[in-house]
C-alpha positions as CSV (number, residue, x, y, z in Angstrom):
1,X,10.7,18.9,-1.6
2,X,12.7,19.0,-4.8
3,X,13.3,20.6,-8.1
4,X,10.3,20.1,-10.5
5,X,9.6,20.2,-13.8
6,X,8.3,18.4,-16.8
7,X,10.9,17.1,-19.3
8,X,9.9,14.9,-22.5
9,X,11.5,11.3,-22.5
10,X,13.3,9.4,-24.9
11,X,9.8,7.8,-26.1
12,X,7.9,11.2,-26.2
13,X,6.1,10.7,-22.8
14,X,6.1,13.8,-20.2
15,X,7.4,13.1,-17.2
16,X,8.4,14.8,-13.9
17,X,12.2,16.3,-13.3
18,X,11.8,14.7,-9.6
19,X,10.9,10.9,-11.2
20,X,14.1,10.6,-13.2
21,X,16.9,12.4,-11.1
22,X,17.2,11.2,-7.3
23,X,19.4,14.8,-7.1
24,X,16.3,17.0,-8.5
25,X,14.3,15.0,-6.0
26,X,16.0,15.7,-3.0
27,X,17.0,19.1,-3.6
28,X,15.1,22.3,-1.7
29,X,11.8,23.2,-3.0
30,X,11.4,25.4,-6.5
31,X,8.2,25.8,-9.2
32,X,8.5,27.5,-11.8
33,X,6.0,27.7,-15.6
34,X,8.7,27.3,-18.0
35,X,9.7,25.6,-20.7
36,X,13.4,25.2,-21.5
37,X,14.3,24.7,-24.8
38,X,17.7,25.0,-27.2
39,X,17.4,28.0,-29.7
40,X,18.0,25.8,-32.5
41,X,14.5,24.3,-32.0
42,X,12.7,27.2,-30.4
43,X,10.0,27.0,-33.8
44,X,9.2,23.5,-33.2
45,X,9.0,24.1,-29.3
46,X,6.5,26.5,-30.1
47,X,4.5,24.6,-32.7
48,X,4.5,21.5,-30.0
49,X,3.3,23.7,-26.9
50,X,0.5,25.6,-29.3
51,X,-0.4,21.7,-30.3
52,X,-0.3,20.0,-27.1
53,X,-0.5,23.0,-24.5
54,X,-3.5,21.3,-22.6
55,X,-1.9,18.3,-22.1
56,X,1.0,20.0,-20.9
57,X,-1.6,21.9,-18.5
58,X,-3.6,18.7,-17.0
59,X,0.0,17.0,-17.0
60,X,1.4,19.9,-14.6
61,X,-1.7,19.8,-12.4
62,X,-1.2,16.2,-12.2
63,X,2.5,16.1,-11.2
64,X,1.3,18.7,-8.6
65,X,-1.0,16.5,-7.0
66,X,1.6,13.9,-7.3
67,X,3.8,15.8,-5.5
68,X,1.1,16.9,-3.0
69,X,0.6,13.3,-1.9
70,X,4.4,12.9,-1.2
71,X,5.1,15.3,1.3
């Protein structure tokens, strides 16, 4: 259960929606494979996923199986 999705922190780790908001983590179910971003930085958004975009990946799939092991 809850709304999930990766969000970069204050000290440029990437962390789980459901970790930081008790109201993402109780809320009904939803996955989605996007990344949110304001326009204003949409070329360095893209610069970052093109850079980091397996980490991003094998940071997913780990959440998942975070997740997995929760319910």
């Amino acid at each position: 259960m809850g709304v999930y999705f990766q969000t970069l922190s204050d000290n440029n780790k990437i962390i789980s929606s459901i970790e930081i908001s008790d109201i993402l983590k109780n809320s009904p179910d939803l996955k989605t494979n996007y990344i949110f971003a304001n326009p204003n930085i949409k070329d360095n958004v893209k610069k970052y996923i093109d850079k980091n975009k397996d980490n991003i990946i094998e940071s997913t799939k780990l959440c998942e199986l975070q997740e997995e092991k929760r319910s």
